[in-house]
Backbone bond lengths (Angstrom), bond angles and torsions (degrees), N, CA, C in turn:
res aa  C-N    CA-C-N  psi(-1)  N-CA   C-N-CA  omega(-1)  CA-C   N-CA-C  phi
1 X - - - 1.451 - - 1.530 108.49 -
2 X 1.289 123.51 141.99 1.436 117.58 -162.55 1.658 94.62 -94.37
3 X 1.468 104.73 -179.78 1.386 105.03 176.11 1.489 122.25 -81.27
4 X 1.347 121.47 137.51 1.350 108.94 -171.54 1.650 121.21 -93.26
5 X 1.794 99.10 -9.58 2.000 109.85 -170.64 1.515 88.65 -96.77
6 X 1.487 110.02 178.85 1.364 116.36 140.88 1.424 132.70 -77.70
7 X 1.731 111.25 -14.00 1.099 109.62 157.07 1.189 130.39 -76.88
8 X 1.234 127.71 -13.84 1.356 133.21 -165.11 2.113 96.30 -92.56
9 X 1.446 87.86 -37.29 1.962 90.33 177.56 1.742 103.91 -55.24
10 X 0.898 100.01 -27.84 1.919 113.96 -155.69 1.370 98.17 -73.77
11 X 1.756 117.23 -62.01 1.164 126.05 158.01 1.629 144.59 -47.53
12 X 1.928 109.10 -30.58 0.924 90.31 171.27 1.532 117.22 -97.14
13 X 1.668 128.09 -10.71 1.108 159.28 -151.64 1.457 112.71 -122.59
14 X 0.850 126.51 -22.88 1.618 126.46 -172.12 1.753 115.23 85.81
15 X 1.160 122.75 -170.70 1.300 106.71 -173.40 1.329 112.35 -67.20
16 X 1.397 102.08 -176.58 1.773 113.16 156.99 1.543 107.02 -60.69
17 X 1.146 107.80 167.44 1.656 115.60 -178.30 1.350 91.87 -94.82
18 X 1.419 148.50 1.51 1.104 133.28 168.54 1.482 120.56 -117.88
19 X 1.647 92.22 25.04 1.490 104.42 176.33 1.909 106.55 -134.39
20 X 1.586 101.90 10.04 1.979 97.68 175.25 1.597 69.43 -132.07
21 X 1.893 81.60 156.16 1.595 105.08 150.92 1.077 161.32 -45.95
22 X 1.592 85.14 -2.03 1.694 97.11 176.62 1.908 111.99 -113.19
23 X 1.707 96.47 18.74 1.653 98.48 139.93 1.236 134.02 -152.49
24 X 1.741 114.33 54.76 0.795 147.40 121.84 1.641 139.34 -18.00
25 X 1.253 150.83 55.36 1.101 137.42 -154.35 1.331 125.71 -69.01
26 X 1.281 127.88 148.36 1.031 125.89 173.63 1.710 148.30 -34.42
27 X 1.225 131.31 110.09 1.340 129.52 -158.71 1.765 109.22 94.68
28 X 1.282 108.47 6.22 1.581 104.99 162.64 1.303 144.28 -87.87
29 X 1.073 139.77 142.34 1.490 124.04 -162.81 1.818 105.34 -100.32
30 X 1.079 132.26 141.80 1.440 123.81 -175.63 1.469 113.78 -138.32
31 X 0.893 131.97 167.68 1.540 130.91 -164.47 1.713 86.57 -130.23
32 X 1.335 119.77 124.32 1.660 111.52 174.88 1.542 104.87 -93.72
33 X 1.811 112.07 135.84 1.443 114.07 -155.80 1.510 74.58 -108.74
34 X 1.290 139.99 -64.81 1.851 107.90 -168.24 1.813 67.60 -161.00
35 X 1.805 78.70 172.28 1.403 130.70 178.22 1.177 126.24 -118.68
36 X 1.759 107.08 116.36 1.706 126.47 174.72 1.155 124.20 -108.76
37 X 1.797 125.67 44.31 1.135 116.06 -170.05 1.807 93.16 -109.03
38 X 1.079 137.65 23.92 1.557 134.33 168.51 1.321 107.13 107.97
39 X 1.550 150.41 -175.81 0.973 163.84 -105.19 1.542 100.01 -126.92
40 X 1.516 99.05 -67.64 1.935 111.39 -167.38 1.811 99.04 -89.86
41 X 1.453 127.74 -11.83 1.128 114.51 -178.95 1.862 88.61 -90.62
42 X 0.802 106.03 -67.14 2.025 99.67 -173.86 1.214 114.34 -40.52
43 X 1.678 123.84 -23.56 1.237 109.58 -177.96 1.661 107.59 -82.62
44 X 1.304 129.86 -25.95 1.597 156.96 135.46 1.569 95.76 -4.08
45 X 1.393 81.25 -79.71 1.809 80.46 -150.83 1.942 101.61 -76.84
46 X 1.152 105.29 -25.35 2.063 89.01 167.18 1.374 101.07 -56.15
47 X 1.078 140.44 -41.26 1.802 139.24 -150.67 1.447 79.19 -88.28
48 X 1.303 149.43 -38.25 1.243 123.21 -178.50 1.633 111.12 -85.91
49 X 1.541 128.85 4.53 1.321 120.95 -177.55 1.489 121.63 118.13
50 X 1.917 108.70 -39.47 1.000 88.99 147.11 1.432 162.09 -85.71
51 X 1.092 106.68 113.01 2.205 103.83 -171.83 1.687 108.26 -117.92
52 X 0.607 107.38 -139.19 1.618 107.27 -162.00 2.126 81.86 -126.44
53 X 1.101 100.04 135.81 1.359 130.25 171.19 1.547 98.47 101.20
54 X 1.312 131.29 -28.39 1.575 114.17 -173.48 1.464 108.42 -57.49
55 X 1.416 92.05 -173.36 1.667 106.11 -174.44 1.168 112.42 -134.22
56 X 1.127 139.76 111.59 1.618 146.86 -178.57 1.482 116.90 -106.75
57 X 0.948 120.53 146.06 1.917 123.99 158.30 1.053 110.71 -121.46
58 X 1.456 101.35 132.27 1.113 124.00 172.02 1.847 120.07 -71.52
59 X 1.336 111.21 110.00 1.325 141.46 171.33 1.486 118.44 -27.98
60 X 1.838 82.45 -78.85 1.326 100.95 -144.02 2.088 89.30 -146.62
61 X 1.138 125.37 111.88 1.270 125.63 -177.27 1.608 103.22 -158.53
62 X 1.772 121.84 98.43 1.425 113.28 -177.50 1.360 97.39 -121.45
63 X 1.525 136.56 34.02 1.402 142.16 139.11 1.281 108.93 98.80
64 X 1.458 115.60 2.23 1.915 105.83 159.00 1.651 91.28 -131.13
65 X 0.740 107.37 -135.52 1.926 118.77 -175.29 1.686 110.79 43.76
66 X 1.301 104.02 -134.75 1.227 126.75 170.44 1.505 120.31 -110.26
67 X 1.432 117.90 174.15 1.301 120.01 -164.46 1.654 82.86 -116.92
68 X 1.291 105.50 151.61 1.741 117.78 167.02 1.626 111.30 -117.23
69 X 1.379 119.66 102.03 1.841 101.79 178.52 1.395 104.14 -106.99
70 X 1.237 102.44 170.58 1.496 116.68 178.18 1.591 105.06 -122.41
71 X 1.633 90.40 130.50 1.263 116.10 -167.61 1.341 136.22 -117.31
72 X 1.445 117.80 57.56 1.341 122.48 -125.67 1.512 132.61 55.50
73 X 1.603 128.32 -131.96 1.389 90.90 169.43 1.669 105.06 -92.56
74 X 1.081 136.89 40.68 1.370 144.86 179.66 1.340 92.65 -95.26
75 X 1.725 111.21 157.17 1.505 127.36 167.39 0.892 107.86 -133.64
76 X 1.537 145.60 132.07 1.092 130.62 176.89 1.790 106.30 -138.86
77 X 0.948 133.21 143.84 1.386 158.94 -149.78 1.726 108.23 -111.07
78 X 1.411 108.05 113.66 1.562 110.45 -164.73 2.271 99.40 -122.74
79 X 1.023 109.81 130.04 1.475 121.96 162.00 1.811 95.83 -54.66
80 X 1.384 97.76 134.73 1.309 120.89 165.11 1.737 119.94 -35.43
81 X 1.623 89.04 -56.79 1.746 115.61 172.02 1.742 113.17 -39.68
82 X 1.673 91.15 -45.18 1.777 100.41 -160.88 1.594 93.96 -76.02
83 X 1.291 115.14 -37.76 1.849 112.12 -123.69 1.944 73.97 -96.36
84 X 1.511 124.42 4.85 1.582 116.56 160.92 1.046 113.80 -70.94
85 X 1.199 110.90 -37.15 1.589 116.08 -150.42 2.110 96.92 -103.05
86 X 1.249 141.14 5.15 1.198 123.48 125.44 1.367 125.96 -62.16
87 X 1.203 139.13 146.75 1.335 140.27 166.01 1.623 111.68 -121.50
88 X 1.356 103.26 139.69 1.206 108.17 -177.37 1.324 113.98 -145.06
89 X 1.628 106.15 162.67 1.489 123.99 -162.51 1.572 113.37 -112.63
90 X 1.100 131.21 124.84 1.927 145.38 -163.51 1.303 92.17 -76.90
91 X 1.213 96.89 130.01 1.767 137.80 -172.98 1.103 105.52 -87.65
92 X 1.295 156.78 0.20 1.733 150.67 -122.37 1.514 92.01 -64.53
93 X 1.261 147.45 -31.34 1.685 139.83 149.03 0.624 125.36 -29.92
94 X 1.171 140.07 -44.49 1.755 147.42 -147.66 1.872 92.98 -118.17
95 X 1.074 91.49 109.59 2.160 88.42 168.62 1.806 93.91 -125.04
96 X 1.536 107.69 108.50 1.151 132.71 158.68 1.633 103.12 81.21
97 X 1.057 125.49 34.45 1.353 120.27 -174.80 1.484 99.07 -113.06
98 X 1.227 126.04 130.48 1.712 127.64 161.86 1.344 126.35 -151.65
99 X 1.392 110.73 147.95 1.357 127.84 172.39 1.965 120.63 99.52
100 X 1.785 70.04 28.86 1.488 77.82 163.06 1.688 105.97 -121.88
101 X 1.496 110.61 177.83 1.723 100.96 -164.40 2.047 99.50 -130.32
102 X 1.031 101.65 143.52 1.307 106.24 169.67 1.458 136.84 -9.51
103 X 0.978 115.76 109.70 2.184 113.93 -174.33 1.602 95.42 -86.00
């Protein structure tokens, strides 16, 4: 039986695609609000920068592959799979600025 809320889509599916990073378009700036990729991958990707309050732009995103963000001057390269399961929150402040994290 499919889900009938939007919470229940969220839960059994992961977010909306217009609520993770991997639909995001290119040249956007994003603030990452948290991470659902499991225990040892989230602890992964904070040690690489991403955590919940930074700010990334998106690179490189043409709607299958992988996502490319920019991470200060770091770039780092995300699986399609992964870059769902961050979710993130629209910056409309920030135009092209990244890799700084929440005050």
């Amino acid at each position: 039986m499919p889900p009938t809320s939007r919470a229940a889509a969220i839960t059994a599916e992961g977010p909306p695609l217009d609520r993770s990073l991997a639909g995001v378009p290119q040249g956007r700036t994003v603030r990452i609000d948290s991470l659902h990729a499991g225990q040892v991958t989230n602890r992964r990707l904070t040690e690489l920068g991403l955590c919940s309050g930074t700010l990334v732009e998106v690179l490189q995103n043409h709607g299958r592959d992988g996502v490319i963000v920019g991470l200060g001057s770091e770039r780092l390269a995300l699986p399609r799979s992964l870059a769902v399961r961050v979710w993130i929150a629209e910056c409309p402040e920030v135009a092209g600025v990244a890799g700084g994290t929440a005050s």
